[in-house]
Structure formats: C-alpha cells, structure tokens
N, C-alpha and C positions, 0 to 999 in steps of 0.2 A: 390732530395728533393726540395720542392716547396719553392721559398724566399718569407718569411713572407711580406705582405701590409707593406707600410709606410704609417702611418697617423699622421697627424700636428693638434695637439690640440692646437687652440686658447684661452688663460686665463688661467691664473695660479693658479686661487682660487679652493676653495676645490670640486668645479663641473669640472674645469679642471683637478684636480689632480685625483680624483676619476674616471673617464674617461680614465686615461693614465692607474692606478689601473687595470681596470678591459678589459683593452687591454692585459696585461702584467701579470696579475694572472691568466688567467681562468682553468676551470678543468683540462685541457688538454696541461698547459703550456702556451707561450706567443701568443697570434694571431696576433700582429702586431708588426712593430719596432716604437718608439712612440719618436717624439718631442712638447716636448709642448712651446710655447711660450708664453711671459707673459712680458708686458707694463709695470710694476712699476720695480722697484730696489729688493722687494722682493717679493716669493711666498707666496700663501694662502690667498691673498684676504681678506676677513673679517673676517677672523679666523688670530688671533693677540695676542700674548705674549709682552706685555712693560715693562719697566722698571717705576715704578710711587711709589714715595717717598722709594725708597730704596725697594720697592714690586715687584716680577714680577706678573702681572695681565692680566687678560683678558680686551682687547680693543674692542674685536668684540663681538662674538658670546660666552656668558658662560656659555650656557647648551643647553643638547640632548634629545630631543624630546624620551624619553624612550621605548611608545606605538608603534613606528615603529620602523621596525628592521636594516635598513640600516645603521645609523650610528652606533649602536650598534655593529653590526657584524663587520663592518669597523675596530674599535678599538679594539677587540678582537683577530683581524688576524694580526693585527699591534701590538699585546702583549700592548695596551694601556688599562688599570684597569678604568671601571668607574666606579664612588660613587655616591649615591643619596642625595641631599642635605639634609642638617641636621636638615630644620625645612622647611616645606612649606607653613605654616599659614600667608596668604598676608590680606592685605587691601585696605580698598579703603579710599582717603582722600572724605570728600563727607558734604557737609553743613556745614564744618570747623571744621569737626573734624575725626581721623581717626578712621575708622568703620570696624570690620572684617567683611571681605567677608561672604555671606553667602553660606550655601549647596544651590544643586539645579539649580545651574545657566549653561545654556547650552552658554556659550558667548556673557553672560551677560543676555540672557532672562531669567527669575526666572519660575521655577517651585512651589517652597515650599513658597507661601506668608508671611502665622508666620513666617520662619526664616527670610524672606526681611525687613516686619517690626520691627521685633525685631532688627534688625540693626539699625537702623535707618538713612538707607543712602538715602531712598527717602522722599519726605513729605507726608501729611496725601492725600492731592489731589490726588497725581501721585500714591499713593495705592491704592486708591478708584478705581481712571479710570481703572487697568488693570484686573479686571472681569468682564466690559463689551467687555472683551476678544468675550467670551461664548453667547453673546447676538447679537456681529455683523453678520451680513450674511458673508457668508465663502469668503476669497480672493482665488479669482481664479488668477492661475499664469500661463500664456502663455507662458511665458518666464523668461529673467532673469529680476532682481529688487535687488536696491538697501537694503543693511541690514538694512538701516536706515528709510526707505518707508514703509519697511512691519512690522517692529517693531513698529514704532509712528502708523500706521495706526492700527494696532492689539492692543496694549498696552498702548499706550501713549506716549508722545513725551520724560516726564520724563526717565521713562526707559532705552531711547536711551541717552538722553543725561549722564545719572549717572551710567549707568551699561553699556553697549553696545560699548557706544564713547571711554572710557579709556579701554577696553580688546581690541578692534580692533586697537586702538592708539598703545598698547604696542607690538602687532603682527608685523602689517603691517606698523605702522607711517603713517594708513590712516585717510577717517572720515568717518561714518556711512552712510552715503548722496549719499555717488560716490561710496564705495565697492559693491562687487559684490556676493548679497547671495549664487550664486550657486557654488561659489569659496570659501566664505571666510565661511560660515558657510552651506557646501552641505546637511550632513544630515539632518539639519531642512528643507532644503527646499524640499529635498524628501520628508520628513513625511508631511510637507503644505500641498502637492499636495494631500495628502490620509486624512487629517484631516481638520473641521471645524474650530479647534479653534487653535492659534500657543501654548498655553500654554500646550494644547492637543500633539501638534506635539516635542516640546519641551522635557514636559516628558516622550513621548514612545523613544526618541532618545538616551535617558539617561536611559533607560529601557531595551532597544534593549539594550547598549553597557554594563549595567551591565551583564546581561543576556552572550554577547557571552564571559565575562574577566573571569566569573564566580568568586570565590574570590580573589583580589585583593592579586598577589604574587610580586608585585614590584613596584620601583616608577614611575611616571611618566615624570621625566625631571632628568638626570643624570646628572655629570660633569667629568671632568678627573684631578688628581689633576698635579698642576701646568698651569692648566689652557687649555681652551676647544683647545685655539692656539695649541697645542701641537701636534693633530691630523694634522695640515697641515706638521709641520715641520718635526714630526717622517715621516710621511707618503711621503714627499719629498727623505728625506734621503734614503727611500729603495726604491724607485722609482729610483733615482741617482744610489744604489748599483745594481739593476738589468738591467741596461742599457739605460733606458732613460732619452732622454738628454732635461736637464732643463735648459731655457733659457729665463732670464730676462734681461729687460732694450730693450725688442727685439718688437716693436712695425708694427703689422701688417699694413699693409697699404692699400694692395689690394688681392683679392683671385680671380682669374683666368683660366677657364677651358680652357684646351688643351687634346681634344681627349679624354682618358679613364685620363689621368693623371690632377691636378690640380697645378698650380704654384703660392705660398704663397709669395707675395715680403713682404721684412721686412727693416724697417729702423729703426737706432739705435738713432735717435734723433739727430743727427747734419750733417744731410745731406748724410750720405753712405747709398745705399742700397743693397740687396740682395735677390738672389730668393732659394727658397725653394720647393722643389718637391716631392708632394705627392699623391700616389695613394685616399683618400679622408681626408677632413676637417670634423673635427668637432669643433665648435662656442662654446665656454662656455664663452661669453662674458656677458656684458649687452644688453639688446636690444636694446639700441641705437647705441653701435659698433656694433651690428651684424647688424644690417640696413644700417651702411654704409658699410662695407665689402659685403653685399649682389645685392649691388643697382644695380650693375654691371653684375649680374648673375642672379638674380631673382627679379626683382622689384615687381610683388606684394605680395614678401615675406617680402621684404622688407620696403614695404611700413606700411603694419599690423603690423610689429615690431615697425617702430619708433611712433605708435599712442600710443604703452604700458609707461605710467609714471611714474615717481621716484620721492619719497621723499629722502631728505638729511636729514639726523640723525648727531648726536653729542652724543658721550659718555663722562660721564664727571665723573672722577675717585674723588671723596674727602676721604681724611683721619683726623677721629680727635682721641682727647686724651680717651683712652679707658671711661676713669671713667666721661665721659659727655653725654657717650651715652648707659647708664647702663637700662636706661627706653626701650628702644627700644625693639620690642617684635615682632616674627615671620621673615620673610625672606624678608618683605618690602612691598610698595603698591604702587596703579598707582591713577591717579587723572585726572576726568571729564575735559576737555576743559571748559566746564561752570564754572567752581573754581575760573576761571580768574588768572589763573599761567602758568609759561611757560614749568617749568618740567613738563614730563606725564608719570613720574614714577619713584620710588627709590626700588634700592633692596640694601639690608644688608647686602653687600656680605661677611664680617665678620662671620657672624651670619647663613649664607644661606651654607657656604662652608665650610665643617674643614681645608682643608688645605687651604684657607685664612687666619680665627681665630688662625692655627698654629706657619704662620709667623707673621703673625699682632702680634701676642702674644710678639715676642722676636724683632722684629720690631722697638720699641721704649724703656727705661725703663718702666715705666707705661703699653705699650702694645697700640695699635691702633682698633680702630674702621674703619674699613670700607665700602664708600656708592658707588652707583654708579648708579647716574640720568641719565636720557635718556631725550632727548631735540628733537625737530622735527616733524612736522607734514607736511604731501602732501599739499603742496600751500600755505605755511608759509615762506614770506619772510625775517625770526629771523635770518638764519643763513650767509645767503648772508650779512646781514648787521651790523652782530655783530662780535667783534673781539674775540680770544679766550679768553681771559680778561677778556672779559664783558659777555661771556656766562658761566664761573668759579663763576664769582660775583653774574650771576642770578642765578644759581642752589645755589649757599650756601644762597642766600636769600631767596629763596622760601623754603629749606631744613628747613630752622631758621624758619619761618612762620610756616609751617606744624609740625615740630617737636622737635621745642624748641631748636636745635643746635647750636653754636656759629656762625656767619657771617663771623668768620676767621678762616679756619678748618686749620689742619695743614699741611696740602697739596693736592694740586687740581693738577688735570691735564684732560686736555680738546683733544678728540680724534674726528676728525669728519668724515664721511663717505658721500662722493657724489655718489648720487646716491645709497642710501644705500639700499629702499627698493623698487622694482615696486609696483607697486599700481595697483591691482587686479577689474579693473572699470565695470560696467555693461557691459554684452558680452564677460567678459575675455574669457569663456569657447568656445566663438564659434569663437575668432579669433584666437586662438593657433590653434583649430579643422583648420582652412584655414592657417595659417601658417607651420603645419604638409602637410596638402593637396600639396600645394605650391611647397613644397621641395620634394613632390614626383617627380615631373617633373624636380628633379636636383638630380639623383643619385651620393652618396658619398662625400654627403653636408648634415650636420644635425647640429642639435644647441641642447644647453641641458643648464639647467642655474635656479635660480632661477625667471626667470622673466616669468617660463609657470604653472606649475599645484603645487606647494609649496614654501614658502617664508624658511622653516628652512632649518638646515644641514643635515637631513636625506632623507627631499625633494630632494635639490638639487643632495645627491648620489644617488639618484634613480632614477633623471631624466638622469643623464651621464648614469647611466647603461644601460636605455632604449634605449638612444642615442649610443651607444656603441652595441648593439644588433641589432639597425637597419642598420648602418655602414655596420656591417660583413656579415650582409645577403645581402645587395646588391652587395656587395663585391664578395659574394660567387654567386650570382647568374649573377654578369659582368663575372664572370671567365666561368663558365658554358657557359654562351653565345658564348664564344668568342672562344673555345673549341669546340662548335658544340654539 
C-alpha cells in the first residue's frame, strides 16, 4: 500500500483549514497526511466567535456569499444550517441623511436613473452629468484601470464618490482610485470591452446574470447561527477527529528544499526551534508571510507577493437599549468617504440576524439592540494612531450623528484586524498570472489565500481547493517520474 504525501499547510485560517479539508475528505478518502501550522494562539483566522456584552458574536466575517457554492457546500458537509438574513434593505448615508439604496446598481454604477434620483443620494449636478454616458466616445481599455478612472471618466466623479467609494469601501476596505476593475468589478469590464457606453455595459451584466439565476430561489448572503466563526471551529474540530494535527502558537520561520522533500523549521516564540518534513507546502498565509517564506526559494515569487497591499480594519461591536433604536429600519448602511466620517459602514446586526435579535432579546431586561461599524480604509493612518478607546468613541459618535443613537451605548467592544484585507491594485490579475507562473519552477510549493482572485470565505475555499488540486498532480506526476 502506497503511504499517503505529507504536506504542511502553512495558516490556520479558514483557507488553511479548508485546504487540510479537502487533503483529508476527497471522493476516494484521505490524499495526504496533513499538518497545519498556525502563528496565533488560536485557529481560523478572521472567522471569530467573542464574547461582547454577555453575546457571543461574530468578530470577523458575518456572512456567506450565498451565489457561490463553496462555502455553502462547506457547511453542509460539516452539518452546519445556514440562514438567510432576515431583512437585507441597506442604505447609504449620503448628503446627511440616510437614503435607501436604490435597484439597479451593479457596485455602485446605476442602471435605473428614476430610482437614483428618487433616492436622493446624489445631487441634481452629478444626475445631469451621468447621461453624457452615451455622448462620450467609447473608452477603449488596453488593459487593466482603476474602478475609480473609468467610472468618473464615464459618469462623473459624483458617482464614484457617493455610490462606488462606500460599496468598494465595505468589500475591500479599499478606494476607487487604486482598485483594480478587472478584479474587483470583472464583469463590467468584460461587457466595457463590447460596449460603448458603461451604463450600456452595466445593464446587460445585470441582464446577463438575471437571465443565467433565472427566478431568484434563494438569498444572496447567508449566515450560520451562532455566528459565521463557527465554520472555522466545527470545521477544526473534525479536522483534529480525523487526524490532522493542528498546531498553534507554531510560527514558521523558513521553508527549505531538500531533494524531492521540503524542510518546514518552526519556532515557538521564545527561541526553540524545530524542523518539519514534508513531501510539499502549501502557503495560506498573507502575502507578506508568504514573501518571506519564499525569499529563499523563489525570489521573483516572492518579490510580486510582497508588492500586494493591506488595509487594517477594526470591527467595532456596540450594544444599546432595545427601545432607542426602535427607528432603525433594514439590515444597515455604508457611508461615502466624502461624508467626512470615520465609520464606512453599520449593519443591524440585531435586525440583519435572528438569532442575534434571539439573544439580544433575553440579553438585557428590556432586550438589546445590536450594531456593528466597520472602521478602515487602505492608506488611513486612524488605526495606527488611535487607541481602542478612542476608536469605540468615534464609531458611537458618528453612529449618534447618522442615527440619532445615544454617545454612550451600553457596550462597545473594539476588534481590529492587521492586515485585514489585501488590496486588489491595478495589474492584480497579471501579477497572481506571474506569481502562479513563478511557482511552477517550484514544484510542491503553492499558496492559496485570500490575497489572489477573492477577498470573501467562499473565495478563499476555492482558492485552497485549487491549491490543493495542484499540490496532488504534481505530486502524482514527481511519483511517476521517479518510478520510470
């Protein structure tokens, strides 16, 4: 009987985990014997269950991209139940007041003008300008271009700033300026390339994808109740029962080729090290640890990784007294960088989740209200300089400003994330294309992570699985070799 590969998955979060996953589930039983290691004190990464005012809540990530199947199937196999949230009518804060979003908008570009005006989130100007859509000579696109380029230069600058800036804000925690259309918004820029005008390309993208759902049988952003953490930790736990060994506090230091085999040294933070032997690696780091793990083995792989950038996020948990936030209506809303605030974005998470409004119910006498602002944007030095104090202070102030809620909720808690999201810059797509290339000249080395083709959690299982697919074929095809 042939002994199964060893391979060392670097990162504990849910692209490490999912990666060990689908080493250790496939059709046919386990393909590999799998250790994962993992830098912090606990697994799963940005996927996080806390404790905050007596609630257990999500810290990280608190919903699943429903339109793609990977997390979805994930949680199914794992017997975890997803729900779809219980109201998704968002808004946008916009000229000082909040305005429900309108139909129409493909990420933030408007299709349907009546419903935009009728909102009234832009002004009568930035109305005017976006039908000489149809009157400019067509943009020809060579390449890639920023979201923010080809929207102001098609639409107006309006646009971008009150529609565009706060949906890419809430995504990526980027700006319109430096993302990357072919990454963060591809379908519009396919349809660009075949259409005159973007509001033209816009609406056939949103045409096209009515067209392939045919009638809408489900929602689009599910959650898991108890919180979306719950996918990392069920998903550890049967990881741990079917034999691979999970190990935190285990901080890689260097990855080392020796012959067909690869040597993982690992140090535990106060000076001992250790080596680790594995038929191959795979990376589910950020791409700034993968660039230093690589430097050594593949430098201009490693070079194109550490050019990929991160914004630092901050989630910031408030709870107030149910009956002060009775007004509040829909599942929450995000807010323009032009607002001149620091939050860029609140959701209701009382309101968005039942089984949030469940425990919040019995939570308090009265019952609790709960929000939950998002802080951070790429190249904002707020969080480097602010204590978690004073970043509590400024979401319940700006919360008070936008929504009439009292300045001293009944309890805050402040979660922050370094390096929370890469930032998808013009050329993302062609420097993953040369960081794939790269790694082909390093058979039984692969990376997989949110920092290449999706920022969510269903991205990131899909990138381990591809990563994980490539693994085994070279795998299979070193063994063949070597076999004759």
């Amino acid at each position: 009987m042939t002994q199964l590969p060893h391979i060392v998955v670097v990162g504990g979060g849910v692209s490490g985990l999912a990666a060990a996953w689908f080493l250790t589930h496939g059709p046919h039983g386990p393909r590999a014997r799998v250790t994962v290691l993992e830098s912090a004190d606990e697994l799963g990464g940005k996927l996080r269950v806390q404790q905050v005012g007596g609630l257990h809540l999500d810290s990280g990530a608190e919903a699943l991209l429903a339109t793609r199947p990977e997390a979805v199937s994930l949680c199914r196999e794992l017997g975890l139940e997803t729900e779809p949230a219980a109201t998704t009518k968002a808004a946008i804060y916009s000229r000082g007041s909040l305005r429900a979003f309108p139909g129409g908008l493909l990420t933030g570009v408007p299709t349907d003008l009546r419903q935009l005006a009728a909102s009234g989130i832009m002004s009568l100007p930035g109305l005017l300008r976006i039908p000489l859509d149809h009157l400019l000579p067509r943009t020809v696109l060579h390449g890639d271009v920023s979201v923010g380029d080809f929207v102001s230069t098609r639409l107006g600058s309006e646009v971008t700033a009150r529609l565009v800036e706060p949906m890419l804000g809430g995504v990526y925690a980027g700006r319109a300026d430096s993302l990357s259309l072919q990454m963060t918004v591809p379908a519009l820029y396919r349809a660009a390339t075949r259409r005159r005008s973007a509001l033209q390309a816009a609406a056939s993208v949103l045409a096209e994808g009515r067209n392939a759902r045919g009638p809408r049988k489900g929602p689009i952003f599910v959650g898991i109740e108890g919180g979306v953490g719950r996918l990392a930790t069920v998903l550890a736990d049967v990881l741990r029962d079917t034999g691979v060994d999970l190990q935190t506090k285990a901080v890689v230091q260097q990855v080392r080729k020796r012959g067909d085999l690869w040597d993982v040294v690992v140090g535990d933070g106060r000076g001992k090290y250790r080596t680790v032997e594995a038929d191959a690696v795979l990376l589910a780091t950020p791409a700034t640890a993968s660039a230093d793990l690589l430097e050594s083995v593949n430098q201009a792989a490693s070079d194109e990784l550490r050019a990929i950038e991160y914004a630092d996020v901050a989630v910031v948990t408030l709870g107030y007294p149910a009956d002060q936030a009775r007004h509040l209506r829909g599942s929450g809303f995000l807010v323009p960088p032009v607002e001149g605030l620091t939050v860029k974005g609140v959701t209701y998470s009382s309101s968005k989740w039942d089984w949030v409004a469940r425990a919040a119910r019995t939570s308090a006498d009265d019952g609790l209200a709960v929000l939950r602002a998002s802080i951070g944007r790429a190249g904002d030095p707020l969080l480097d300089q602010s204590s978690d104090q004073e970043l509590a202070r400024i979401a319940a102030d700006d919360i008070a400003v936008m929504v009439g809620l009292p300045r001293r909720p009944a309890f805050v808690s402040v979660t922050r994330w370094h390096q929370g999201l890469p930032q998808y810059a013009v050329g993302h797509r062609t420097r993953v294309a040369e960081i794939r290339e790269w790694l082909v000249n390093t058979p039984g080395l692969a990376v997989c992570g949110a920092a290449y083709e999706g920022v969510g959690v269903p991205a990131c299982i899909g990138s381990a699985q591809a990563a994980v697919s490539t693994l085994m074929q070279q795998l299979s095809e070193q063994r063949e070799w070597a076999h004759g």
